[in-house]
C-alpha positions in Angstrom: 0.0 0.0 0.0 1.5 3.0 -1.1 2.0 6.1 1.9 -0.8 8.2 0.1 -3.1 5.6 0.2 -2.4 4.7 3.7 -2.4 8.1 5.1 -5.8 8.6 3.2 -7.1 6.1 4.8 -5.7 6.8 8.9 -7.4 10.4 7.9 -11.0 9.2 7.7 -10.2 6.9 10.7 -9.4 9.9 12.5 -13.0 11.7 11.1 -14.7 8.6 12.2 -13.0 8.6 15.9 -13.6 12.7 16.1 -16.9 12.2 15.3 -18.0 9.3 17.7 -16.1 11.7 20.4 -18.3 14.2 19.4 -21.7 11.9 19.1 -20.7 10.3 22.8 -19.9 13.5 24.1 -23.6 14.9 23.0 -24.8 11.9 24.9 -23.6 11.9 27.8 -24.0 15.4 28.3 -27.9 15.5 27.8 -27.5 12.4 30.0 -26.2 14.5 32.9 -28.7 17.4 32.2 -31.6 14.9 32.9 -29.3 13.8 35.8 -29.1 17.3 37.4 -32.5 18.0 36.7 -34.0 15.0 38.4 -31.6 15.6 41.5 -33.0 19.1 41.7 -36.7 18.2 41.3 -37.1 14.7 42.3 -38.7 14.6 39.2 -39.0 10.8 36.9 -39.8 10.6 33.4 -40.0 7.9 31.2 -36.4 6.2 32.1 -36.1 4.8 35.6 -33.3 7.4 37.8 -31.0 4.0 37.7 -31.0 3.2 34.1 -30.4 6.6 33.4 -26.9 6.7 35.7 -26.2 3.3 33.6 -26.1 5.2 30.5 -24.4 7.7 31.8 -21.7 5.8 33.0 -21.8 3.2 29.4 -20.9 6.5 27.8 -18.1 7.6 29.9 -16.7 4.3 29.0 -16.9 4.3 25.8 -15.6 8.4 25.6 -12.5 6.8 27.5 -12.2 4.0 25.0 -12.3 6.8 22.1 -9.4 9.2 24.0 -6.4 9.7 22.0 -3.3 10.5 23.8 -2.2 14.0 22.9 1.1 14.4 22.5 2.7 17.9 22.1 6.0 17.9 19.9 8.5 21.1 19.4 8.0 22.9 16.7 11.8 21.6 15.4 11.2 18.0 16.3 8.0 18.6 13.9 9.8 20.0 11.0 12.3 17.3 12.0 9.7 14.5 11.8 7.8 16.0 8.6 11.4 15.8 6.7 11.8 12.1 8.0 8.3 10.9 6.6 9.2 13.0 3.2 12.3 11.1 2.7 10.7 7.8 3.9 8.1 8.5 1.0 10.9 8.3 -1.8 13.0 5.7 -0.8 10.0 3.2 0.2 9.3 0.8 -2.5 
C-alpha cells in the first residue's frame, strides 16, 4: 500500500474517531442534564433514575475508549519528523 493511500485512509479513521467523540460527548451530556435536573426536582420521566446513571456511566466508558493521547512535539522536532516521513516517501518501494 502506497504512503498516500495509507495516510488517506488513517485520515478518515481519525474523522470517524472525532466524530464518535463528538456523538458520545452529546450523549452523555444531555444524559447529565436529565441527571441534574431530576436531583433538583425529584422529578421521573419515562427512564427509571438508575437506568439513566447506567447510560451515563456506558458513555463515559466508551468516551474513554475513544481518547487519543495527545502528545505535544517542538515545533523543530516537527519539522524534523515532517522531513523524516518526506524522505521515507521516496525511498519506500
Amino acid at each position: 500500500m502506497k504512503a498516500i493511500e495509507l495516510e488517506a485512509i488513517q485520515e478518515k479513521y481519525y474523522m470517524q474517531k472525532k466524530q464518535k467523540i463528538e456523538i458520545y460527548g452529546q450523549q452523555l451530556e444531555k444524559i447529565k442534564e436529565e441527571l441534574e435536573a431530576r436531583l433538583e426536582n425529584n422529578e421521573l420521566k419515562d427512564v427509571k433514575t438508575e437506568q439513566l446513571f447506567k447510560l451515563f456511566f456506558e458513555y463515559m466508558d466508551r468516551l474513554e475508549v475513544e481518547r487519543v493521547p495527545v502528545e505535544f512535539i517542538a515545533e523543530r522536532s516537527f519539522e524534523e519528523m515532517e522531513l523524516e516521513n518526506f524522505t521515507e516517501r521516496f525511498t519506500a518501494s
